[in-house]
C-alpha positions in Angstrom: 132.6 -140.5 36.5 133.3 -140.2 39.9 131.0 -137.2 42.5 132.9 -135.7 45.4 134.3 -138.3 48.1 134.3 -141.1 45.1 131.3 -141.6 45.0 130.0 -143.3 41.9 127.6 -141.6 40.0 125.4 -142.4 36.9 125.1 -146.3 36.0 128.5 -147.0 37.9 126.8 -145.8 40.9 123.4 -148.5 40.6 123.9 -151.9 41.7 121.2 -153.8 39.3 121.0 -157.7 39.6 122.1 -158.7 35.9 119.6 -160.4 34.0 120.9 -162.6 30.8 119.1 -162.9 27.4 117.5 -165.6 25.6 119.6 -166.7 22.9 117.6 -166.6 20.2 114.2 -164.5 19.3 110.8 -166.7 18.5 109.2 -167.2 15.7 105.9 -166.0 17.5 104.2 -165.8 21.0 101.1 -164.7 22.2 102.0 -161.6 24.1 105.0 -159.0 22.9 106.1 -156.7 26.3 107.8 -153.9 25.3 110.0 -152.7 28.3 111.4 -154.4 30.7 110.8 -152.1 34.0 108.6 -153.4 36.7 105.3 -153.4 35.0 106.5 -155.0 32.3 108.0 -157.3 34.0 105.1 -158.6 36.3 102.7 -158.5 33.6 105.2 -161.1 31.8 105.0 -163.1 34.8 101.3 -163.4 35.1 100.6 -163.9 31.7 102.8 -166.5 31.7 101.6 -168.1 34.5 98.2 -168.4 32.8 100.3 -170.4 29.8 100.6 -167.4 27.5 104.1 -167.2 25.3 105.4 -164.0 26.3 108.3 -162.7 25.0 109.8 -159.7 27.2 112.0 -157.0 24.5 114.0 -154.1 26.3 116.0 -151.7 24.2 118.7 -151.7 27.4 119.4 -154.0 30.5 116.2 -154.9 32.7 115.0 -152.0 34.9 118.0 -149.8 33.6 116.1 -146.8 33.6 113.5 -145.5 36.5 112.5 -148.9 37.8 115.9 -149.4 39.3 116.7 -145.5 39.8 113.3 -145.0 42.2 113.5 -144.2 45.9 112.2 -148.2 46.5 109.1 -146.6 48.1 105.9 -148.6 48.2 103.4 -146.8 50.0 99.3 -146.0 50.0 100.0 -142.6 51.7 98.9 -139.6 49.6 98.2 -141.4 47.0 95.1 -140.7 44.3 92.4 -142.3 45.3 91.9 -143.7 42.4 95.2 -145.6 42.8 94.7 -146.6 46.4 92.8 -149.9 45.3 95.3 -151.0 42.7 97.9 -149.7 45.2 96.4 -152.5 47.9 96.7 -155.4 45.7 99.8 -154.2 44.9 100.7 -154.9 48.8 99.2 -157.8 48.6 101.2 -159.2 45.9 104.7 -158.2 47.2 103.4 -160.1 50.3 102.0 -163.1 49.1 104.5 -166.3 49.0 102.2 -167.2 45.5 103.2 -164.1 44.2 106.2 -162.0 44.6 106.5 -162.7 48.3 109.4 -165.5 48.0 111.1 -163.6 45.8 114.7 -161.8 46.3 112.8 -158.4 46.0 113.8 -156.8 49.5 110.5 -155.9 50.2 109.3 -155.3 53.3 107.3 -153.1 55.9 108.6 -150.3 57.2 106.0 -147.6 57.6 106.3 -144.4 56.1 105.8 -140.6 57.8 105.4 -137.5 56.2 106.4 -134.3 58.4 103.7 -131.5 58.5 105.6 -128.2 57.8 107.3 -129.5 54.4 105.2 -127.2 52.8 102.3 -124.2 53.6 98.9 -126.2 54.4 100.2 -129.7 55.3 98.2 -131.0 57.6 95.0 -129.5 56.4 96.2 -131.4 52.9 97.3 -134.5 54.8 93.6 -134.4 56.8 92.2 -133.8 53.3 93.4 -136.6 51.7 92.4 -139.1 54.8 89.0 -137.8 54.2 89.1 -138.5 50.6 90.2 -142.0 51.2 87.5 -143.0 54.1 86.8 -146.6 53.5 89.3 -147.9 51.7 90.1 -149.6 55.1 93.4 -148.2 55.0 96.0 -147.4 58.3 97.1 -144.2 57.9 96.3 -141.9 60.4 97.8 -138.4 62.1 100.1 -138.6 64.6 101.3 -135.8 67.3 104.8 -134.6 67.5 105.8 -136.8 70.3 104.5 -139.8 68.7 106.6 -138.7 65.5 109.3 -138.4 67.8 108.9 -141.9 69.3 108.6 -143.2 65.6 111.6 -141.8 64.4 114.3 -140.7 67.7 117.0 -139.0 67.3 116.1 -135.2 66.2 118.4 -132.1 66.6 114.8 -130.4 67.3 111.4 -130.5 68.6 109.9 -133.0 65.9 106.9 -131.8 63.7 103.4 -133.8 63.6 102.9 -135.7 60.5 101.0 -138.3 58.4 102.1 -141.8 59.1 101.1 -145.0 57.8 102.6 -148.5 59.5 101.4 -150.6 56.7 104.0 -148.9 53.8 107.0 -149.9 53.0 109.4 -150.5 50.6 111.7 -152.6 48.2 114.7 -152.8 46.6 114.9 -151.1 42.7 117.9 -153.1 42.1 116.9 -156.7 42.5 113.2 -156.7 42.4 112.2 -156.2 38.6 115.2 -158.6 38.4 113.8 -161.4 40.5 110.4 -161.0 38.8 111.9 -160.9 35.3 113.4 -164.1 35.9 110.5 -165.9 37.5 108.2 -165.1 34.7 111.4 -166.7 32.2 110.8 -169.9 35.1 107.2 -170.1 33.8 108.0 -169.9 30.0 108.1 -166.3 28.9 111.6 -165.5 27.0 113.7 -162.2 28.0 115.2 -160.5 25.0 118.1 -157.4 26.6 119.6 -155.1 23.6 116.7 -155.9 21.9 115.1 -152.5 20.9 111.1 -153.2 18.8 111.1 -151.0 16.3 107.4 -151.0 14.7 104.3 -153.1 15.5 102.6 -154.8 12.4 99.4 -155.2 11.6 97.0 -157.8 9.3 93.0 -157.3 8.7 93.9 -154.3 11.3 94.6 -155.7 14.2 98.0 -156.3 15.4 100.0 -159.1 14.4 103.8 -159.1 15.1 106.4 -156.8 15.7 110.2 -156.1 14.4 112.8 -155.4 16.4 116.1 -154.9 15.6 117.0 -158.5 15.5 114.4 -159.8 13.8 110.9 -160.3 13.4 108.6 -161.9 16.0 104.8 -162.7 15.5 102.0 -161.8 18.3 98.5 -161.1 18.4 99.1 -158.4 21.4 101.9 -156.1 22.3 102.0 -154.3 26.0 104.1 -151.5 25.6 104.8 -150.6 29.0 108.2 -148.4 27.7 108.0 -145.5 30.6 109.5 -142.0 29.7 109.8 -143.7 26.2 106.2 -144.4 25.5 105.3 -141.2 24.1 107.9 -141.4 21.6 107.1 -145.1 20.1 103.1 -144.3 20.3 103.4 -141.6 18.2 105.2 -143.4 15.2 102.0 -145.3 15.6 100.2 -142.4 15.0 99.0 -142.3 18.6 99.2 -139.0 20.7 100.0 -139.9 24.4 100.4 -136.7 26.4 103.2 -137.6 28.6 106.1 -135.4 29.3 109.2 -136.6 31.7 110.4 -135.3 35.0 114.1 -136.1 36.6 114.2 -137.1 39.6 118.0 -137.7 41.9 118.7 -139.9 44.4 122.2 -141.1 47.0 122.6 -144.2 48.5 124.4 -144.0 51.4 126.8 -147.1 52.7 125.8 -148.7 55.7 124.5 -146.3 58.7 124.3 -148.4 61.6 121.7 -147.2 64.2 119.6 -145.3 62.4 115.8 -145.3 61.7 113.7 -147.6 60.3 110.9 -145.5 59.4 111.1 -144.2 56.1 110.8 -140.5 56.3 109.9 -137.3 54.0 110.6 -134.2 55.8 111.2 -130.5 54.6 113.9 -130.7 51.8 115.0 -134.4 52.9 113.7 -137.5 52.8 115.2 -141.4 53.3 114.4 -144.8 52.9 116.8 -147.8 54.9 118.0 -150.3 52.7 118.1 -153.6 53.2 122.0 -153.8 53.4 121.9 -151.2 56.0 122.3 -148.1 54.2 120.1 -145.2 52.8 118.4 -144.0 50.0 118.7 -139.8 50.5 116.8 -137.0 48.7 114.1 -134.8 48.5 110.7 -135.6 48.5 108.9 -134.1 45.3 112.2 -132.3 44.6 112.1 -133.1 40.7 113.1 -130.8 37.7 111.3 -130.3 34.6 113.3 -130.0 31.1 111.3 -127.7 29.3 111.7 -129.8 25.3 109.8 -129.6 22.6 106.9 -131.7 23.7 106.2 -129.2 26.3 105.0 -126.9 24.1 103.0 -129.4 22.3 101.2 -130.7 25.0 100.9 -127.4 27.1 97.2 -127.2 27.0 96.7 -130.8 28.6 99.6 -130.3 31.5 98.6 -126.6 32.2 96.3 -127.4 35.2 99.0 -129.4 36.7 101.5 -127.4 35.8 100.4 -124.0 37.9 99.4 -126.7 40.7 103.2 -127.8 40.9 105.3 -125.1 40.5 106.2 -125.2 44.3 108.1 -128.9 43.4 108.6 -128.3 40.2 112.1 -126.7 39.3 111.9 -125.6 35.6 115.3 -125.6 33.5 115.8 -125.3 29.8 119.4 -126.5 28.1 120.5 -129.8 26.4 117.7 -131.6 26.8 115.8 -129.5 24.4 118.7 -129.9 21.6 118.5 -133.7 22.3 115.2 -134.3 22.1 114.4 -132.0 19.2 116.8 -134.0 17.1 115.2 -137.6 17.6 113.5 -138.7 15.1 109.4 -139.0 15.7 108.8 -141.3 12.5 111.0 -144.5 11.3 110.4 -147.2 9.2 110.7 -150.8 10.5 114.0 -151.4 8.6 115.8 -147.7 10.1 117.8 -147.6 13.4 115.4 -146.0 16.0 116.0 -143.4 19.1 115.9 -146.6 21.3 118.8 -147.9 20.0 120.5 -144.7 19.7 119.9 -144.2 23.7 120.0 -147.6 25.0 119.5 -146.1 28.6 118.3 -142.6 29.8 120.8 -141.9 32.6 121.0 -137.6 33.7 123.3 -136.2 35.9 121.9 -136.3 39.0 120.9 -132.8 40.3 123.9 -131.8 42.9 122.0 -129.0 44.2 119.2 -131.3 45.4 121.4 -134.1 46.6 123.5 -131.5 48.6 120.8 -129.8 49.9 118.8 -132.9 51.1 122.7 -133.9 52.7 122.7 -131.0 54.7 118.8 -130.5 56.1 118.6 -134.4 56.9 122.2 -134.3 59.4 121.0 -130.8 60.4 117.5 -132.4 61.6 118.8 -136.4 62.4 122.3 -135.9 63.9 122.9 -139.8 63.0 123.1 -138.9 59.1 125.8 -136.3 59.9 128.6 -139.7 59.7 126.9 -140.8 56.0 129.2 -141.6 53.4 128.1 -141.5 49.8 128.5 -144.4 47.8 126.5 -143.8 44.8 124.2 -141.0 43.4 122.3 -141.0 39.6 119.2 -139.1 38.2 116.6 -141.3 36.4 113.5 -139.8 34.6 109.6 -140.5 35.2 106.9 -140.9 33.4 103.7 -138.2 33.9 100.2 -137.6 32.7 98.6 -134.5 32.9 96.1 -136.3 35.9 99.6 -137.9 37.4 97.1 -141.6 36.9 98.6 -144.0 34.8 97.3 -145.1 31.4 96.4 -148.9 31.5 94.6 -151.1 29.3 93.1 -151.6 25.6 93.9 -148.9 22.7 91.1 -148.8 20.7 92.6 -147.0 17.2 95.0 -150.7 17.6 93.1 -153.6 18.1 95.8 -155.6 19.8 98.0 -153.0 21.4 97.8 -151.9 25.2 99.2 -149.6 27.0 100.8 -149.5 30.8 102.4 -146.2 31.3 102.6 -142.6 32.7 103.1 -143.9 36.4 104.2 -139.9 37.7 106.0 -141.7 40.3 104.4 -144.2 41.5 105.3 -147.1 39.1 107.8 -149.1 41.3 105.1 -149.8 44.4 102.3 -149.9 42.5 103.4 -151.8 39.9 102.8 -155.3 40.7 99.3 -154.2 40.9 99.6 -152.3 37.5 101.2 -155.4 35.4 98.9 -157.6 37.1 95.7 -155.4 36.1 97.4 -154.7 32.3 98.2 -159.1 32.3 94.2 -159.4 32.9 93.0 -156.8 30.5 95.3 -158.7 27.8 94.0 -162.2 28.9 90.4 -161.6 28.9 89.8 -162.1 32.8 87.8 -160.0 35.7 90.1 -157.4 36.6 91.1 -157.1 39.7 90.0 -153.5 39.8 88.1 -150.9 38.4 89.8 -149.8 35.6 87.8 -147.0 34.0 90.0 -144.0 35.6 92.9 -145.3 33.4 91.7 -145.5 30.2 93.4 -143.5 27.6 90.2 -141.8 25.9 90.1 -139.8 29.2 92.0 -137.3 27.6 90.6 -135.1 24.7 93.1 -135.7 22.2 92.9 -139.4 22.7 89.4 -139.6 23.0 88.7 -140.0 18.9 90.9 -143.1 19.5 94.2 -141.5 20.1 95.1 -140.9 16.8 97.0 -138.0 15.6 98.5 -136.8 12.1 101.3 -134.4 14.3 
């Protein structure tokens, strides 16, 4: 399927590195990661660099959903403070040559402004927030209209103040969980694509292998770091996670030669320069909500954030209900699962949103009024009613963890969030404070998570 101009669209339109698959399944390992986005991925990596067998299952292709249909942002601006400090040694690590920092990830430092006037209150929010994150020794900092201006040249009109930090930056989704994927296979953990888990077992209670659809393979742990699919698999575990899904939509534009560096999120656009010289286009915080069944279940936990984020939030009701209301909740080991049935979430992109942000970024930056589209896709993200992530130890499953509900942040932040979830597994000092990520933070998970729904 082709958009208008022929541009690609859907998974024609992404440009993933391809990763193969082991041939053959083990017997047992240590570690079982279930999903293979970026999270997973790095926390493969460093548990195998501490000599743990790892064996990395993905129902689909490696970062096929959200981890390689993200903006590429990585960024400490607005971000919870809670987050900021895993968010820092997230920098770090795409940095460090020891790390991911001689890697084929893209990475690198760009800066990133928001724009006062996207929405009422900006720059009291945007002061706010600096306020709230005094100390962490980050660089963000307000900067004047002309100094915006200087930052990014080239606007149709006088340019806004805004909320800039020279430190953020960004990589790319289509090669980065790719590179790190196959580095952790480089220190002995095994990739398994097409390979959809199906159950986790367990002996004396406690885990102690999983099936998947090719077979059984024995563990002691399982990290399932699964994204908008968490929810789904948790609960045939008995676990209630409170995670809903958001879509998001996003163009990449071909090569755009002098324009700006600095990625940008303005009112109803927003950009990111690739590293080939091209664009990532679409609105900041521009995201639509599928009302399903699961929103009605978990209404109670998302109704604070839900009247807090009605001004990004575009609600719509349609197929997605039907689909999801037919998926089964409960399988047995032996029965074909939803993950097989949907190897890869993939929406239609939103065209409204993409045409929109088209129009308001070559009507403020003349330079984008040449763009050519060669791709746009939708991909859907992972929330929790506090937008935090849940990381770390489940205690109704001795032996299962969880890394999930990113609210999208997971790309940037995930080397910092597989590293953190790869150190709660292994038993070390973590490299931050984990207690604002724990599961039992919410009241229906905080008997152990269990549910008989």
């Amino acid at each position: 399927m082709t958009a208008a101009g022929g541009a690609a669209t859907g998974s024609a339109a992404l440009q993933l590195r391809a990763v193969r698959s082991d041939p053959a399944l083990p017997k047992s390992v240590d570690v079982i990661v279930i999903g293979a986005g970026i999270v997973g991925a790095v926390a493969a990596w460093h548990l195998a660099k501490r000599g743990l067998a790892v064996a990395l299952c993905e129902k689909g292709v490696i970062a096929g959903e959200q981890s390689g249909r993200n903006w590429g942002w990585c960024r400490n601006t607005l971000r919870h403070p809670a987050e900021i400090p895993l968010m820092r040694q997230s920098m770090r690590d795409w940095r460090d040559g020891a790390v991911f920092g001689r890697l084929d990830t893209g990475f690198r430092t760009s800066g990133i402004l928001y724009f006062t006037g996207r929405n009422a209150g900006d720059e009291a929010a945007y002061e706010a927030w600096l306020r709230s994150v005094d100390g962490f020794g980050l660089d963000s900092r307000m900067v004047t209209a002309s100094e915006a201006a200087r930052l990014v040249p080239g606007g149709a009109a006088p340019t806004q103040g805004g909320l800039f930090t020279a430190s953020d930056g960004g990589a790319e989704p289509e090669k980065a969980t790719a590179a790190i994927a196959e580095a952790a296979r480089s220190l002995g953990a095994t990739i398994h694509g097409g390979c959809a888990v199906r159950a986790v077992e367990m002996q004396a209670g406690k885990v102690s292998g999983v099936v998947t659809e090719h077979g059984r393979i024995g563990c002691g742990t399982v990290l399932l770091a699964a994204g908008v699919w968490s929810r789904l698999f948790a609960g045939n575990l008995g676990l209630d996670l409170p995670q809903l899904k958001v879509m998001g939509s996003v163009m990449r534009t071909h090569p755009l030669p002098a324009g700006p560096d600095v990625s940008v999120a303005g009112r109803r656009f927003g950009w990111r320069r690739r590293q080939d010289g091209g664009y990532i286009v679409s609105q900041a915080d521009a995201t639509i909500f599928d009302i399903v069944p699961d929103s009605f279940r978990l209404l109670r936990d998302f109704r604070p954030a839900f009247s807090t984020g009605l001004k990004t939030l575009r609600l719509r009701i349609g197929r997605q209900f039907i689909e999801e209301a037919r998926l089964a909740r409960r399988w047995r080991a032996d029965e074909v699962t939803p993950f097989e049935t949907v190897r890869i979430a993939e929406p239609e992109p939103a065209g409204r949103v993409l045409e929109q942000a088209a129009s308001k970024v070559s009507e403020a930056y003349p330079v984008f009024a040449g763009m050519k589209i060669a791709g746009r896709w939708g991909g859907l993200i992972d929330v929790m009613p506090d937008a935090l992530p849940v990381i770390g130890p489940v205690r109704a499953v001795p032996g299962l963890f969880l890394a999930t509900g990113f609210s999208g942040h997971g790309f940037g932040i995930g080397p910092g969030a597989g590293r953190l979830a790869a150190e709660m597994i292994a038993g070390d000092r973590p490299c931050v404070d984990a207690g604002g990520f724990r599961l039992d933070r919410f009241a229906r998970s905080a008997a152990g998570g269990r549910t008989a729904a």
